[in-house]
C-alpha positions as CSV (number, residue, x, y, z in Angstrom):
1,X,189.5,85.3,18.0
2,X,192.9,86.6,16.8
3,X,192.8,90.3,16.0
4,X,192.0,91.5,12.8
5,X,190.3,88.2,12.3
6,X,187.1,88.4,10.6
7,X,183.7,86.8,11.7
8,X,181.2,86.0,9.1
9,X,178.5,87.3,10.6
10,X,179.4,90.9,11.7
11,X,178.6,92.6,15.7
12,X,176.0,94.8,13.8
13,X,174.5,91.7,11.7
14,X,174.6,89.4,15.0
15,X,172.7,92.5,16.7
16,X,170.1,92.2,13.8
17,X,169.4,88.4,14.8
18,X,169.3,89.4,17.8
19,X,166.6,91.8,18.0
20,X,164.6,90.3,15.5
21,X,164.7,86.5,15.9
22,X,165.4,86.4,20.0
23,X,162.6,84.6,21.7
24,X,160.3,84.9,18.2
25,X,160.1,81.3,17.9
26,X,156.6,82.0,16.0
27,X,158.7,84.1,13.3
28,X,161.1,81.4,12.6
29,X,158.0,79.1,11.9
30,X,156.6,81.7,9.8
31,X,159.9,81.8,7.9
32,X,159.6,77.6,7.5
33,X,156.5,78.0,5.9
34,X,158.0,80.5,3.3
35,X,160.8,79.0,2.1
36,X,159.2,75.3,3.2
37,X,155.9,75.1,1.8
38,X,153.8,72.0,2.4
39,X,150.6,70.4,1.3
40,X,148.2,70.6,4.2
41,X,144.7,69.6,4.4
42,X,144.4,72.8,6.4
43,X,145.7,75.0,4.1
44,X,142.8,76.9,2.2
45,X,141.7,76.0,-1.4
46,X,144.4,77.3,-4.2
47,X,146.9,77.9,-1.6
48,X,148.8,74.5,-1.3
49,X,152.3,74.6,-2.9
50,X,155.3,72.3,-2.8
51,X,158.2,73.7,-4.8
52,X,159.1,70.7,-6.2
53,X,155.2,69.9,-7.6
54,X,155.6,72.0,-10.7
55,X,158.9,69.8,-12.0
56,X,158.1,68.3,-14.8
57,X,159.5,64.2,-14.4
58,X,157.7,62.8,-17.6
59,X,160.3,63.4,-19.4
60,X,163.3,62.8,-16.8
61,X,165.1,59.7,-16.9
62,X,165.0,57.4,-13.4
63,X,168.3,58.5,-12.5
64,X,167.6,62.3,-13.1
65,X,164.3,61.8,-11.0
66,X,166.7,60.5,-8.3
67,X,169.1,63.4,-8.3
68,X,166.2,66.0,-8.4
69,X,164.9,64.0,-4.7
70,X,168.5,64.2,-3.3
71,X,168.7,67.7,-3.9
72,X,165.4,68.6,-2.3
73,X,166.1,66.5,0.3
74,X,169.6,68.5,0.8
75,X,168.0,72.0,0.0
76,X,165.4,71.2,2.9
77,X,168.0,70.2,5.2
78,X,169.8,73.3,4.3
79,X,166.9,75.9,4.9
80,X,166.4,74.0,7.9
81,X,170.0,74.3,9.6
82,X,170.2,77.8,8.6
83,X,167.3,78.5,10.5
84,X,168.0,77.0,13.5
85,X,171.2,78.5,13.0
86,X,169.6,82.2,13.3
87,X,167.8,80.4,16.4
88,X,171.1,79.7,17.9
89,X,172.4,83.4,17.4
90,X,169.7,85.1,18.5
91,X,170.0,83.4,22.0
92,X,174.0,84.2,22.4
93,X,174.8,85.9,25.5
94,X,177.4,89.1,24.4
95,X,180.5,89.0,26.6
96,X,183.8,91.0,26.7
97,X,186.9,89.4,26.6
98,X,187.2,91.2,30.2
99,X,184.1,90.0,31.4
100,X,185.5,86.5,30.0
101,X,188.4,86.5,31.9
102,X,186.4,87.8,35.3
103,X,184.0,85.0,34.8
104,X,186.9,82.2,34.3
105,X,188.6,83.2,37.4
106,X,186.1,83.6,39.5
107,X,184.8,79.4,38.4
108,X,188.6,78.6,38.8
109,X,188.5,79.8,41.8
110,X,186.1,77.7,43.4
């Protein structure tokens, strides 16, 4: 990264991730069922939600209906990628541009 450059996510925010998500696959499930609620035979009585059950569609033309599934469908996607995306971070390997370097000659060197 050039210097002065700016990552979106900063060292102390990446450190965050880190110590909270890192191995804690059961908290990133945890965190699906949050933001993803689903209807689950499972689930006890009064407690089953889907986000998108309290839209009201009587009164929504066809086309409307059809943009209001696209968007869930994208919003899911979203919640999803982003939470594999805190997944991802949590399981990066800090390195110094040094230890970089050391690394890179030492596999060009074989």
């Amino acid at each position: 990264m050039a210097k002065g450059q700016e990552m979106r996510i900063t060292d102390a925010e990446l450190s965050l991730i880190k110590n909270t998500f890192a191995g804690n696959d059961a908290l990133l499930k945890v965190m699906r069922k949050i933001f993803l609620p689903e209807i689950s035979a499972e689930s006890p009585i009064g407690q089953n939600m889907d986000l998108w059950m309290t839209m009201k569609i009587e009164d929504v033309s066809p086309e409307e209906a059809l943009i209001n599934l696209k968007a869930r469908n994208t919003m899911i996607q979203h919640t999803e990628m982003c939470l594999g995306q805190l997944k991802v971070l949590s399981g990066m390997k800090e390195e110094t541009v040094e230890k970089t370097k050391e690394r890179l000659a030492k596999d060009s060197a074989k």
